[in-house]
C-alpha positions in Angstrom: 4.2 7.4 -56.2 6.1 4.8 -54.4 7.5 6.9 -51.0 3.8 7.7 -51.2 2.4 3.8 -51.1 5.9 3.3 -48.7 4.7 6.0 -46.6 0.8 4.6 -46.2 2.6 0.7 -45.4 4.6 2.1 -42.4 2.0 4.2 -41.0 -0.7 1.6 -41.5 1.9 -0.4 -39.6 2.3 1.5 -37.3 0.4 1.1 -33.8 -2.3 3.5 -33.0 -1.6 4.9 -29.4 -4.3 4.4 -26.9 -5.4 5.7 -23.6 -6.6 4.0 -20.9 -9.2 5.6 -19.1 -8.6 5.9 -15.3 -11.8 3.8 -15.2 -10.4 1.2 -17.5 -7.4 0.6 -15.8 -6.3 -2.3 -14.4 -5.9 -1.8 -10.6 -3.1 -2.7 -8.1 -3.4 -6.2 -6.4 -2.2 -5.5 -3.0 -2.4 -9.1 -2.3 1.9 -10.7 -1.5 2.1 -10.8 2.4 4.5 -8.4 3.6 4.0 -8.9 7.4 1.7 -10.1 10.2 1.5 -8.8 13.8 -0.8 -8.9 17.1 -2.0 -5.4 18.3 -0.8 -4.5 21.7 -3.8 -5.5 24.0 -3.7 -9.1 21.6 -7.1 -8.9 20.4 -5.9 -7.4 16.9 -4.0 -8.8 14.1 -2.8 -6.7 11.7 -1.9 -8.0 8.2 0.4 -6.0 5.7 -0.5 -6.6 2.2 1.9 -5.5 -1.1 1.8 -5.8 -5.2 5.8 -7.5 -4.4 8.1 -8.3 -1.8 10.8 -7.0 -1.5 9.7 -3.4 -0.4 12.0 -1.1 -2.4 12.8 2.1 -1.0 10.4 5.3 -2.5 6.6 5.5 -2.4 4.9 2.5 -1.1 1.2 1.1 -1.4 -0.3 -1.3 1.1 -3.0 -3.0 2.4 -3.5 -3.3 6.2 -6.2 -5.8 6.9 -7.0 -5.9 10.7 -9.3 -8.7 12.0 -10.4 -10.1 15.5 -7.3 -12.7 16.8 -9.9 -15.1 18.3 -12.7 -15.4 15.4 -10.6 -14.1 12.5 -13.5 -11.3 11.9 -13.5 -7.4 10.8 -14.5 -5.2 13.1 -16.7 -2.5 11.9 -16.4 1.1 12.3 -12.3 1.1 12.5 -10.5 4.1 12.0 -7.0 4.3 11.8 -3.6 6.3 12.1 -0.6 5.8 10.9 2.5 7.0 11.8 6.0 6.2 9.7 9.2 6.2 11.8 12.7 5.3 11.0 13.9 4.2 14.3 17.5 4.2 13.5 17.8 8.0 12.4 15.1 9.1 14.8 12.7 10.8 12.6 9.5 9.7 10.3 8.0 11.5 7.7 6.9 15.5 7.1 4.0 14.4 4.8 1.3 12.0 5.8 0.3 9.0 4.0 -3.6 8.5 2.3 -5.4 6.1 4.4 -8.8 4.9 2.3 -11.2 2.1 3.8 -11.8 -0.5 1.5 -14.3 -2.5 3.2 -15.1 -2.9 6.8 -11.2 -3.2 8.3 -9.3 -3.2 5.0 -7.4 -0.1 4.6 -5.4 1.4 1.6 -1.7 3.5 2.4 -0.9 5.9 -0.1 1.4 8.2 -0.9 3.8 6.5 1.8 7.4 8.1 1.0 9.5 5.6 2.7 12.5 7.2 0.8 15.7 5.3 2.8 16.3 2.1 3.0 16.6 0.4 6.2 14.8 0.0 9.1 10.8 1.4 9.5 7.8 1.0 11.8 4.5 1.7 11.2 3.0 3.0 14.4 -0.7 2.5 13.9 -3.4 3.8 15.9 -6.9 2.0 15.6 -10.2 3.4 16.8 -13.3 3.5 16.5 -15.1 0.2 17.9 -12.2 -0.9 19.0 -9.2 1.1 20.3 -5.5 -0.3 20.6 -2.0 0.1 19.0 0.3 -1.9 17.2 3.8 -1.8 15.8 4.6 -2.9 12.2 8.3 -3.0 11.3 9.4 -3.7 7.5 12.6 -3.5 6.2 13.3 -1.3 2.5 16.0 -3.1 0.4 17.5 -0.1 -2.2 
């Protein structure tokens, strides 16, 4: 009778599990400054957004936010490319990155494996209304 009264205590003690619903979860704030540069025309800047600073070597999530240099504007109907390269060993990645709009010129990076530390650019491509280039270099720490 008592391991059976000790037995309900512990497991009314005990905390019930619970899932979190993909829908209830709390999302990412890509929102610490990693970087800032001007596209290579000028009329672009291009700002990188992370949930910390350092970056750490492995999967990365960022937000690139790319607005008008003179009036600090989106511009509508972007579209952009992004290519990883490691400058220092010569090579970028073999599997691209997920690139989501997120409002008018706010982009998402996914599934970025920047998996060595060091040295790496992001060579973006923009188009759409706008067409230029920029280069965004960020260092990985280990």
């Amino acid at each position: 009778m008592k391991s059976a009264m000790l037995l309900c205590l512990l497991l009314s003690a005990t905390p019930t599990p619970t899932s979190i619903s993909p829908a209830t979860e709390k999302p990412v704030v890509l929102a610490t400054p990693v970087t800032s540069v001007t596209s290579t025309t000028g009329r672009l800047r291009i700002e990188v957004l992370a949930d910390a600073v350092p970056l750490r070597r492995g999967p990365q999530r960022l937000r690139i936010r790319v607005t008008e240099v003179a009036t600090g504007k989106s511009i509508p109907s972007m579209v952009l490319a992004l290519q990883p390269w490691m400058p220092t060993m010569g090579h970028g990645l073999d599997s691209p990155a997920r690139i989501t709009l997120q409002g008018t010129s706010d982009f998402e990076v996914s599934e970025l494996d920047l998996f060595m530390p060091g040295a790496w650019e992001l060579r973006l491509t923009l188009s759409g209304s706008v067409e230029d280039k920029a280069v965004v270099r960020l260092q990985l720490a280990r």
